[in-house]
C-alpha positions as a Markdown table, in Angstrom:
| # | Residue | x | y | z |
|---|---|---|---|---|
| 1 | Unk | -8.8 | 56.2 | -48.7 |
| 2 | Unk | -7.2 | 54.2 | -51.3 |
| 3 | Unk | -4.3 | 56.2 | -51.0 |
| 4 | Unk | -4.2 | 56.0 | -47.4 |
| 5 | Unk | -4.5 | 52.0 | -47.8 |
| 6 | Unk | -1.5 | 52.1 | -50.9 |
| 7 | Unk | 0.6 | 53.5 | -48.1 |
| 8 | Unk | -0.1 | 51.3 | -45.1 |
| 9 | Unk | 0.5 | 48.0 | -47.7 |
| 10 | Unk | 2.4 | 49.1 | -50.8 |
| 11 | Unk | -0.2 | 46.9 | -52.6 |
| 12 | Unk | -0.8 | 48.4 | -56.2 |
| 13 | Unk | -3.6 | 51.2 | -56.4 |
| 14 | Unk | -6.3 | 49.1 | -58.4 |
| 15 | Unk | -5.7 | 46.1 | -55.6 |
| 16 | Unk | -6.5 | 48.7 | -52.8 |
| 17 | Unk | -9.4 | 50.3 | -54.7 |
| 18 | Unk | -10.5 | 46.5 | -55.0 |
| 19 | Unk | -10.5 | 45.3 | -51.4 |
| 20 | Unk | -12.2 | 48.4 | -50.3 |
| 21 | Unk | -15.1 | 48.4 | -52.5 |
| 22 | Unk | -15.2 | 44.5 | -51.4 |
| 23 | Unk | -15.3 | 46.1 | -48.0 |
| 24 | Unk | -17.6 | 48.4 | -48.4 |
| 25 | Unk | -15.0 | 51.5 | -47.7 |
| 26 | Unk | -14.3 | 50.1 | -44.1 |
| 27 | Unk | -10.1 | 50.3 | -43.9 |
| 28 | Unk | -9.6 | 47.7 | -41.1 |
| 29 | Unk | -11.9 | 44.9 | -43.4 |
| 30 | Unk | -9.9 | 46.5 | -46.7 |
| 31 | Unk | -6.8 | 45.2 | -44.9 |
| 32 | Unk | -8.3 | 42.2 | -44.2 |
| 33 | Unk | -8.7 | 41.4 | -48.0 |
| 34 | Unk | -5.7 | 42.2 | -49.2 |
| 35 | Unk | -3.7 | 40.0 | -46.4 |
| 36 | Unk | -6.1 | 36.8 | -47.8 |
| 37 | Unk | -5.6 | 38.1 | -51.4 |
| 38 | Unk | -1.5 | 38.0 | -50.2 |
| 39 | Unk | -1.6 | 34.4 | -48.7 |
| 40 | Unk | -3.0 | 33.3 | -52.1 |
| 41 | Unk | -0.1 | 35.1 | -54.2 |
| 42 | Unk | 2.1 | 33.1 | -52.4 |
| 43 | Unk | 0.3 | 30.2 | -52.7 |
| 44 | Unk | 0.7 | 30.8 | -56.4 |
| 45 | Unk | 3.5 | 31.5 | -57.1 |
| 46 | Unk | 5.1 | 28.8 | -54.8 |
| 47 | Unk | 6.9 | 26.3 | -57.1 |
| 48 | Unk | 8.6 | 29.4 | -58.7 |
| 49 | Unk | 12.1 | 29.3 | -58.5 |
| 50 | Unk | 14.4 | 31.7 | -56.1 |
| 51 | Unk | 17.3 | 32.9 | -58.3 |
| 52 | Unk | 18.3 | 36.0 | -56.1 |
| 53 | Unk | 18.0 | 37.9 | -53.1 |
| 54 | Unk | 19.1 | 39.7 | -50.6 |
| 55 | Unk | 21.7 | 39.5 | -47.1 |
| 56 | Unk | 20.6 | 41.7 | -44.6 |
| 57 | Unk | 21.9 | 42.5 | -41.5 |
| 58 | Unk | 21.3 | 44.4 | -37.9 |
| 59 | Unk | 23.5 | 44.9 | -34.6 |
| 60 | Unk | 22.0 | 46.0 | -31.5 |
| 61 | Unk | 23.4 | 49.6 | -30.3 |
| 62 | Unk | 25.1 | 47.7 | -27.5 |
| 63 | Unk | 26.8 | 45.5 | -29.8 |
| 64 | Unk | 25.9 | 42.4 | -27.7 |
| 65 | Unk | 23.7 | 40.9 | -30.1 |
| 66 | Unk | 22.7 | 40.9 | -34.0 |
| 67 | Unk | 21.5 | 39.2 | -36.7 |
| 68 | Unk | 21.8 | 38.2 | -40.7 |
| 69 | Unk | 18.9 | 37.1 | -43.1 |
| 70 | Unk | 18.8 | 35.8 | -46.0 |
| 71 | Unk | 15.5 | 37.1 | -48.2 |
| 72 | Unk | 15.5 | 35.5 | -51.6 |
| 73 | Unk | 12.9 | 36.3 | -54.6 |
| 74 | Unk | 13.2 | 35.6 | -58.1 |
| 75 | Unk | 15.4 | 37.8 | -59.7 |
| 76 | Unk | 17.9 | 40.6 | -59.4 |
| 77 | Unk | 15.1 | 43.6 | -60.4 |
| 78 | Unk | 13.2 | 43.2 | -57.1 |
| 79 | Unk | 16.7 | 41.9 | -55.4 |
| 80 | Unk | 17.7 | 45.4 | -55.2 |
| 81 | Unk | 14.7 | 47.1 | -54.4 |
| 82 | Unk | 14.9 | 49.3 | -51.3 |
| 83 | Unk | 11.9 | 48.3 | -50.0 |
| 84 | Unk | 13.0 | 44.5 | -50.5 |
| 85 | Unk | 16.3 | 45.4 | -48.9 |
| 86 | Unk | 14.3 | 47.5 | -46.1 |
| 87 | Unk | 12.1 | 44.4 | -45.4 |
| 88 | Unk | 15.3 | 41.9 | -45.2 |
| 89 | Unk | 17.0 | 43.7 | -42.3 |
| 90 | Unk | 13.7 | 44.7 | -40.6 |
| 91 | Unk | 13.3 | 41.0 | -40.2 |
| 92 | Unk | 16.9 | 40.7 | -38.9 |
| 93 | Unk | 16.2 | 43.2 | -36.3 |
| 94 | Unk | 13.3 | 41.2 | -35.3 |
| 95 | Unk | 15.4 | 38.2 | -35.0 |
| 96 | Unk | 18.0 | 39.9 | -33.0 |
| 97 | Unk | 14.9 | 40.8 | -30.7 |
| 98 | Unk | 13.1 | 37.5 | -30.5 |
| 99 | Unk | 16.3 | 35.1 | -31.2 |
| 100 | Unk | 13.8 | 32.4 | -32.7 |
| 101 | Unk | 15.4 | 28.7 | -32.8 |
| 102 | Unk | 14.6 | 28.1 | -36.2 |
| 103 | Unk | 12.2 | 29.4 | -39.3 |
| 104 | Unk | 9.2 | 27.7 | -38.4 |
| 105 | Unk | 9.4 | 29.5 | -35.1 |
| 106 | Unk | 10.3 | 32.3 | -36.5 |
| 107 | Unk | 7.2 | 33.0 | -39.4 |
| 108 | Unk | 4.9 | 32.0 | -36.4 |
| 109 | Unk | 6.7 | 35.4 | -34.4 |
| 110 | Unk | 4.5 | 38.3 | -33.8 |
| 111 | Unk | 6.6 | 41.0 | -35.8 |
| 112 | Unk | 7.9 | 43.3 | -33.2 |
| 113 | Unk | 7.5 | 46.7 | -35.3 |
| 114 | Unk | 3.9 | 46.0 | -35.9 |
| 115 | Unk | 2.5 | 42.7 | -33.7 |
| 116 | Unk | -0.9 | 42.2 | -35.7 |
| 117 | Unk | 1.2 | 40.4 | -38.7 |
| 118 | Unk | 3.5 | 37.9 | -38.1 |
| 119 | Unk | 6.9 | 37.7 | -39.5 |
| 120 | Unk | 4.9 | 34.9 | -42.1 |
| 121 | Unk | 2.3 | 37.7 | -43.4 |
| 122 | Unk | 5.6 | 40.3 | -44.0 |
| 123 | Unk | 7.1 | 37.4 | -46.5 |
| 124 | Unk | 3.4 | 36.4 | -48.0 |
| 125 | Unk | 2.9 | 40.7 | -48.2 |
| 126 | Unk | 6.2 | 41.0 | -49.9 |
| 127 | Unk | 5.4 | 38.3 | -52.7 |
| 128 | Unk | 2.1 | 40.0 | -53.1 |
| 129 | Unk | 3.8 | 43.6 | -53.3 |
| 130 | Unk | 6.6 | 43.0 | -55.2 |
| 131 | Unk | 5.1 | 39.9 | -57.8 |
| 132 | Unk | 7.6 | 37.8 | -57.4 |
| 133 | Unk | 8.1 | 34.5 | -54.6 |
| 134 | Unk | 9.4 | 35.5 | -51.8 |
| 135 | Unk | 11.3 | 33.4 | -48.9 |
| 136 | Unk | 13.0 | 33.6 | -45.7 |
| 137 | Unk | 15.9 | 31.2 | -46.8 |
| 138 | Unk | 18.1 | 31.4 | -43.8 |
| 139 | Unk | 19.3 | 33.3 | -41.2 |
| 140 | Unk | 21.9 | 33.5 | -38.0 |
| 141 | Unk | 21.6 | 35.1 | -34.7 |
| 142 | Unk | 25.0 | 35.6 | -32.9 |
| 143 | Unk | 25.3 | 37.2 | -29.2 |
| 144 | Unk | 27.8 | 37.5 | -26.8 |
| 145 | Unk | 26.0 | 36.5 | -23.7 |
């Protein structure tokens, strides 16, 4: 199970073994835990400053419509992780999708590859993931109609 859990969140193995004995071996309340235990890292680790980061971005097959994001963190190491990279353009796909006015909108946004998390709990998971603050910084939608 604790595998199974490592690969849904990419959380370390001692945090999954954690949150499932704090759930008593139920998965769905495992994942529970770890996305409170996620909103607190960020909370953390929130005056931390954003030195680097990432510029994704994603064009629709039609090429009618796509998207850049900028994902920062706190330094190059994690900058150039492919999962961090991964994450960065998943969310531009998402906004090419959704075409949110801004970034309050935006965190608020069911994620469209997985609508229980919001684009807001993919950020707070990445901090808790990768160690580091993580932040939307900016992003662009352009479209031809």
């Amino acid at each position: 199970m604790v595998t199974e859990l490592r690969d849904r969140t990419g959380v370390s193995v001692m945090e999954c073994k954690k949150a499932l004995t704090e759930a008593d071996g139920d998965m769905q309340k495992a994942l529970g835990v770890l996305s409170v235990r996620a909103a607190a890292s960020a909370a953390k680790k929130a005056d931390r400053t954003l030195g680097a980061g990432t510029i994704a971005s994603y064009t629709h097959n039609t090429g009618q419509v796509g998207a850049m994001v900028q994902l920062s963190c706190e330094t190059d190491f994690v900058s150039k992780n492919e999962e961090f990279i991964a994450l960065a353009r998943d969310i531009a796909m998402h906004i090419s999708a959704m075409r949110p006015a801004d970034t309050a909108e935006l965190l608020t946004q069911p994620f469209i590859k997985d609508p229980s998390k919001t684009v807001a709990d993919l950020v707070s998971g990445a901090t808790q993931k990768f160690g580091e603050r993580t932040e939307l910084t900016n992003f662009a939608v352009f479209s031809v109609k």
